[in-house]
C-alpha positions as CSV (number, residue, x, y, z in Angstrom):
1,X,85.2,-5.6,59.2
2,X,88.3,-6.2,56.9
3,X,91.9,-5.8,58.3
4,X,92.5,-2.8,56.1
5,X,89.0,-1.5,57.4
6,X,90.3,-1.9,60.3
7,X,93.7,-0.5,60.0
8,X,91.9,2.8,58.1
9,X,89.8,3.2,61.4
10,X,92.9,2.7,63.7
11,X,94.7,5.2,61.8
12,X,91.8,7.9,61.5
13,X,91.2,6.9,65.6
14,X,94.8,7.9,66.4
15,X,94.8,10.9,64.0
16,X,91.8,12.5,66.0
17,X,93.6,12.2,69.2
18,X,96.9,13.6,68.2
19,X,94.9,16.8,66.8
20,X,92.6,16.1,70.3
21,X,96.7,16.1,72.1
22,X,97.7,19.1,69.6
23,X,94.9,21.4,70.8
24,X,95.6,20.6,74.4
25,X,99.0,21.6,74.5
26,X,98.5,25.0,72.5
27,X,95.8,25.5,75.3
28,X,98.2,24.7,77.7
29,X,100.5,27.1,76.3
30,X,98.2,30.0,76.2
31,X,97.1,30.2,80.1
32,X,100.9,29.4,80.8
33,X,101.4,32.3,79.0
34,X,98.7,34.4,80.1
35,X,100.0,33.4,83.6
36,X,103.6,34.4,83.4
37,X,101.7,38.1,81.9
38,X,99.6,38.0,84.9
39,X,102.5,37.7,87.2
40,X,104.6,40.2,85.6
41,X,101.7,42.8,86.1
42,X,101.1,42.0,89.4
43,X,105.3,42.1,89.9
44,X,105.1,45.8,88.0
45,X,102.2,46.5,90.4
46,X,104.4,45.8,93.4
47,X,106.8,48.1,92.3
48,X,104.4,51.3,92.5
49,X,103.8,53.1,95.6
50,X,101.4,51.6,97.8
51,X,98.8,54.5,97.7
52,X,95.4,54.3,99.3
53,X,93.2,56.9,97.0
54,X,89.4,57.7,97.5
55,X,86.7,56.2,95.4
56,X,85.4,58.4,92.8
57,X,81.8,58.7,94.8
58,X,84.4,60.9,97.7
59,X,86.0,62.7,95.0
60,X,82.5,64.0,93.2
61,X,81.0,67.1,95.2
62,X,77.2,66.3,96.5
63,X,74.9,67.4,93.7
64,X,73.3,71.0,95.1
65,X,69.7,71.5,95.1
66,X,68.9,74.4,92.2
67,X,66.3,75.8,95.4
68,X,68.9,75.3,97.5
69,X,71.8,77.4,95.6
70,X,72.2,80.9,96.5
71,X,72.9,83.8,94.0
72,X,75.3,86.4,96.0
73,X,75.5,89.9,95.5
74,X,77.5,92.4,97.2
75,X,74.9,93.0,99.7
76,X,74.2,89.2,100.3
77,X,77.1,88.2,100.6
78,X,78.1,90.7,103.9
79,X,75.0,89.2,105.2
80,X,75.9,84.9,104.5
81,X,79.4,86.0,106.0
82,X,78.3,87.5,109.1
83,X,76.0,84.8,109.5
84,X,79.2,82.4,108.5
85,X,81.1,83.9,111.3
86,X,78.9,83.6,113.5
87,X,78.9,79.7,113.4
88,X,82.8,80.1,113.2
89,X,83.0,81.5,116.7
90,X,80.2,78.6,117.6
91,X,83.1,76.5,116.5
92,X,85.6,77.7,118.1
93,X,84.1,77.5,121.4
94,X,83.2,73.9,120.4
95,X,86.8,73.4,120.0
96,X,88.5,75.1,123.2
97,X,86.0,73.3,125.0
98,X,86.4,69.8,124.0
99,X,90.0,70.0,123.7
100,X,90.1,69.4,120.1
101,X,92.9,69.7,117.8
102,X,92.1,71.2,114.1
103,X,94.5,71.7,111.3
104,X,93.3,72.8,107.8
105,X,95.7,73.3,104.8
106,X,95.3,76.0,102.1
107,X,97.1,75.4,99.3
108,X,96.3,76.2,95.1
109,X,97.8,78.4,92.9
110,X,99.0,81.6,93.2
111,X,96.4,84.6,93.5
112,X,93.6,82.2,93.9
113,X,92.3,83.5,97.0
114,X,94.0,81.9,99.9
115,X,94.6,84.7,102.0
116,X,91.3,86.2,101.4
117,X,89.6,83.2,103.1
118,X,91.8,82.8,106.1
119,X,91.5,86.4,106.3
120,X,87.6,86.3,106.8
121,X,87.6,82.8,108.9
122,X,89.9,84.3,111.7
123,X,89.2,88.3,112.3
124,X,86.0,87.3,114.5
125,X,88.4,84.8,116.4
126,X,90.0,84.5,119.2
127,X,93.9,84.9,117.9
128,X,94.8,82.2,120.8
129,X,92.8,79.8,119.8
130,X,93.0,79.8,116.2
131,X,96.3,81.0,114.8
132,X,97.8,81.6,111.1
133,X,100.7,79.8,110.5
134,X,102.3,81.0,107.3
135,X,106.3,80.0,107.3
136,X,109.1,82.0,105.4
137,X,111.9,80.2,102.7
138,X,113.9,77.5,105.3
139,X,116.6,79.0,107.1
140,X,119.9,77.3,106.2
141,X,119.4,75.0,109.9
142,X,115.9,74.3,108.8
143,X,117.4,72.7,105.7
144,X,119.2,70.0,107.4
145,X,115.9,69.1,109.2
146,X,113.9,66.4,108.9
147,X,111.5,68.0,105.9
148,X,108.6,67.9,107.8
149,X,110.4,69.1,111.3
150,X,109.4,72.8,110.9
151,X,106.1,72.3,110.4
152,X,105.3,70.3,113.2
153,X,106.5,73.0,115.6
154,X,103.2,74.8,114.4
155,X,100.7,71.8,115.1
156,X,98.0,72.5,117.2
157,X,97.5,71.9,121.3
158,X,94.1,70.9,122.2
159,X,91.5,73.5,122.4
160,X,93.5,74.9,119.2
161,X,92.6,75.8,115.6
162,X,96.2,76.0,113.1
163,X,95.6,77.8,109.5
164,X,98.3,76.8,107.6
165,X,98.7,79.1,104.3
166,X,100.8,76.8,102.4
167,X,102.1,74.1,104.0
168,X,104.4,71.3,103.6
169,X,103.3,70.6,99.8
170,X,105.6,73.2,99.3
171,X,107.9,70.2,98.0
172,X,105.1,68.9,95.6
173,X,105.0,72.2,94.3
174,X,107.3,75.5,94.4
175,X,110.2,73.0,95.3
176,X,109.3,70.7,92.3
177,X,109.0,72.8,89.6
178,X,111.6,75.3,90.1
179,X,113.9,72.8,91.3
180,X,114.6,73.7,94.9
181,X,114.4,69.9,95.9
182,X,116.4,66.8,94.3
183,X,114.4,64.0,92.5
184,X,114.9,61.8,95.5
185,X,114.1,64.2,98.2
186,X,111.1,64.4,95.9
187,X,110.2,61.0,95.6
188,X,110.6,60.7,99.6
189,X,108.3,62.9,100.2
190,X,105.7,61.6,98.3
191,X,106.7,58.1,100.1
192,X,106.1,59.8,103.4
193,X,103.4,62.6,103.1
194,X,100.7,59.8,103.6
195,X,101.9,57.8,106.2
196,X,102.8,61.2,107.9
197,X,99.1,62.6,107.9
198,X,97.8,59.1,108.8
199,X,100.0,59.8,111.8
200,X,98.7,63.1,112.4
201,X,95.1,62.1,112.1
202,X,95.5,58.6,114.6
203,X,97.3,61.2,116.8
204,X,93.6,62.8,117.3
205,X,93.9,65.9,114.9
206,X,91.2,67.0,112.7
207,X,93.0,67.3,109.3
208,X,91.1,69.3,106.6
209,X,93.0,70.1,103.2
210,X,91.8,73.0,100.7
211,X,92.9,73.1,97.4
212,X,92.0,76.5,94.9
213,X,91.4,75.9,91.5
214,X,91.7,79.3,89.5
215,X,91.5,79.6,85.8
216,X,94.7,81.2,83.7
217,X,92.9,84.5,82.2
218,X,91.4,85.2,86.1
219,X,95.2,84.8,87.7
220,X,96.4,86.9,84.7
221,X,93.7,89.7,85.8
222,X,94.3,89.3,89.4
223,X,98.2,89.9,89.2
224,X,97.2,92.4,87.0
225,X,95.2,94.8,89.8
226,X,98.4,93.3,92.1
227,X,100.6,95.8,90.0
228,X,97.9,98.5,89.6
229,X,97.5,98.6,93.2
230,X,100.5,100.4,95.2
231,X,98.7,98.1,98.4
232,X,99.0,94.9,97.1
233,X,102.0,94.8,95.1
234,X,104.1,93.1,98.0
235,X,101.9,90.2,97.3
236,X,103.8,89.4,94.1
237,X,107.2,87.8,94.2
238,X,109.4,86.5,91.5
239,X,108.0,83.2,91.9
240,X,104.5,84.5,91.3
241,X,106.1,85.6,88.0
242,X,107.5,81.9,87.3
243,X,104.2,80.6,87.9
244,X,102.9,82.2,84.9
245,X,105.6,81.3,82.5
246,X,105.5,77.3,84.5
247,X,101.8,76.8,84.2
248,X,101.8,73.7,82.8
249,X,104.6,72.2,84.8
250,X,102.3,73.4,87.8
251,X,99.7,71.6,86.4
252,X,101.7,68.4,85.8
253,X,102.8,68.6,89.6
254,X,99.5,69.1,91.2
255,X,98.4,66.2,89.4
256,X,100.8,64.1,90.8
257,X,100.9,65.6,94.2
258,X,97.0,64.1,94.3
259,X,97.6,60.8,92.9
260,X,100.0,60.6,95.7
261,X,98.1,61.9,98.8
262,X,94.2,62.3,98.3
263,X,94.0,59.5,100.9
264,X,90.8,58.5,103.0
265,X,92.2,59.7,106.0
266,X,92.8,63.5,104.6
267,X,91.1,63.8,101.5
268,X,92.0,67.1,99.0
269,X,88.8,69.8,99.0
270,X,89.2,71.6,95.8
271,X,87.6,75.0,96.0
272,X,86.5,76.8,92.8
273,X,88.1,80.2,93.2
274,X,87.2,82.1,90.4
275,X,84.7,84.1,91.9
276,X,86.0,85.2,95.1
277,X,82.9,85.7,97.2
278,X,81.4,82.7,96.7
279,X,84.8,80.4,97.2
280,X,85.0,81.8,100.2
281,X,81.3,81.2,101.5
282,X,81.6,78.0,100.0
283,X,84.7,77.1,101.7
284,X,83.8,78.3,105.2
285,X,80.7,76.8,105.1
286,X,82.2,73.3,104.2
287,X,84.6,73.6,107.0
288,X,81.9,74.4,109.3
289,X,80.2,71.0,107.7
290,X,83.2,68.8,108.4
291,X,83.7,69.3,112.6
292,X,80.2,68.5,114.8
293,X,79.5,71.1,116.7
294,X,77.4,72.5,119.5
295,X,76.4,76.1,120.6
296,X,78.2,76.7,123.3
297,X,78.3,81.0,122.8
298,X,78.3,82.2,126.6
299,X,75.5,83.6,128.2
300,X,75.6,87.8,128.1
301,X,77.1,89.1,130.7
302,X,75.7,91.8,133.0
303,X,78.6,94.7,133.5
304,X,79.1,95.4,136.7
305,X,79.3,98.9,138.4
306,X,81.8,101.3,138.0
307,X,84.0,101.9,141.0
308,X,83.9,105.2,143.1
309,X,86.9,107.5,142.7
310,X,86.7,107.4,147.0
311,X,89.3,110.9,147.0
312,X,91.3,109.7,143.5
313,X,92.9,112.8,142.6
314,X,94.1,112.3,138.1
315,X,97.2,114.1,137.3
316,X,97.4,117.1,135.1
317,X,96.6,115.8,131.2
318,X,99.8,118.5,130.5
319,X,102.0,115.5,131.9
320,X,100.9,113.6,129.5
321,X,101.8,113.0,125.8
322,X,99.1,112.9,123.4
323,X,98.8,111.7,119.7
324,X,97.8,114.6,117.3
325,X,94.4,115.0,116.7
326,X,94.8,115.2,113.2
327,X,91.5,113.4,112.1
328,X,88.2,114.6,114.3
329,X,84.7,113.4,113.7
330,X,82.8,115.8,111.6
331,X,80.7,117.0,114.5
332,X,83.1,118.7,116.5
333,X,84.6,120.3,113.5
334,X,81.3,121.9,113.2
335,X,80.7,122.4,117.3
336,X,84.3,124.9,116.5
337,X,82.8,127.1,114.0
């Protein structure tokens, strides 16, 4: 090989490995820079709230059978609740007994149905056992209270079952949208919410949240009848009316309320209230599905005899005041004529 051939080949030999060199350092450069991106994401992810959510498999409902669905009607749906009720007072027995403690949350829009449900889980219980706790605007005191202070004076003992219709979300809500609470008493809450039902549940309490989901046109027909009916129009207050005219903006903050605090622990149950009858069934019956229970319904009871008067002597019924009888059953009306 000539000295220029060979000069030509030393030149071509060290062109190759500056490109080689060239290529190595634009490489370089690119996962450099994809590494500073990386650790700005992770830095932004640092930033949000820690928030422990469920995986999508919790959130979707279990798939029902088609032979397993039920069709209600007026008349089968007396019957499923009786029969509903019936387990419910299995439940509570279950409860007293085993000293459990059971809290379950009602909370959705307004006219979707709350009260109706609570109504028909506790008028075949025992009032001491399971109780409604349903709390009025904060008192000025109550104000300067820890936020979640007033509500856990209503917590359950053991052996006790607490309804709470509405409850502290109040702040995620109501308070959000209409303004009752300040950005950062806002942001605290959602902050503390989680670690404050952890508590809850770690302190033994069964913690059971409903939410219910009702469409716009049937609210609009519901606080419709409200007005129409003399009976129920204490049931609409002026921030029923605001609800209407703030849908959206109740929408925006019950969106955010469950990014923040559909944790494992105390997952959101959202009921589809639409058709009243069947949320209810379908909400009783999922509570009933949630807490283990046995049958623990007393044996009957045999009634024992009545006593003898043994020379009891009744005062005159003229020294005592009676209530009209306005109303009499039809059969002594007709006994008079």
């Amino acid at each position: 090989m000539s000295k220029k051939e060979k000069n030509g080949h030393k030149t071509h030999s060290n062109g190759k490995h500056a490109k080689v060199e060239k290529v190595a350092k634009v490489e370089k450069g690119r996962k450099a820079a994809k590494s500073v991106k990386g650790e700005q994401s992770q830095a932004t992810l640092q930033v949000q709230p820690a928030v422990e959510t469920i995986p999508m498999a919790v959130h979707m409902s279990t798939p029902v059978a088609p032979e397993e669905q039920i069709h209600v009607t007026k008349k089968s749906y007396d019957k499923e609740l009786a029969h509903l009720q019936v387990e419910l007072v299995k439940l509570q027995e279950w409860v007293r007994a085993k000293g459990l403690k059971v809290v379950v949350i009602f909370e959705g829009r307004d006219a979707a149905g709350k009260g109706g449900t609570i109504k028909r889980i506790t008028e075949s219980l025992n009032p001491r056992v399971c109780r409604v706790a349903a709390l009025p605007t904060p008192t000025e005191r109550e104000k300067s209270q820890w936020y979640f202070q007033r509500y856990a004076a209503h917590l359950p003992a053991a052996g006790e079952i607490v309804l709470f219709d509405r409850s502290w979300y109040n702040r995620a809500g109501v308070e959000r949208v209409m303004g009752f609470c300040t950005d950062d008493e806002y942001r605290e809450f959602l902050r503390s919410v989680p670690e404050f039902e952890r508590m809850l549940v770690r302190s033994g309490i069964i913690l059971v949240k409903y939410w219910f989901s009702v469409s716009d046109k049937e609210q609009e027909r519901r606080f419709q009848a409200r007005i129409n009916d003399p009976t129920k129009r204490w049931k609409l207050s002026p921030m029923d009316l605001q609800s209407r005219s703030r849908w959206v903006e109740y929408s925006k903050a019950k969106d955010e309320m469950f990014a923040h605090t559909d944790i494992k622990q105390a997952p959101w149950y959202v009921v589809n209230a639409d058709e009243k009858m069947c949320a209810r069934l379908n909400c009783i019956r999922h509570l009933l599905s949630l807490i283990p229970y046995e049958d623990l319904t007393p044996e009957p009871i045999v009634l024992p005899p009545r006593q003898v008067d043994q020379g009891y002597v009744r005062p005159p019924i003229t020294d005592q005041t009676f209530v009209p009888l306005v109303y009499l059953p039809e059969e002594m009306i007709e006994d008079k004529d």
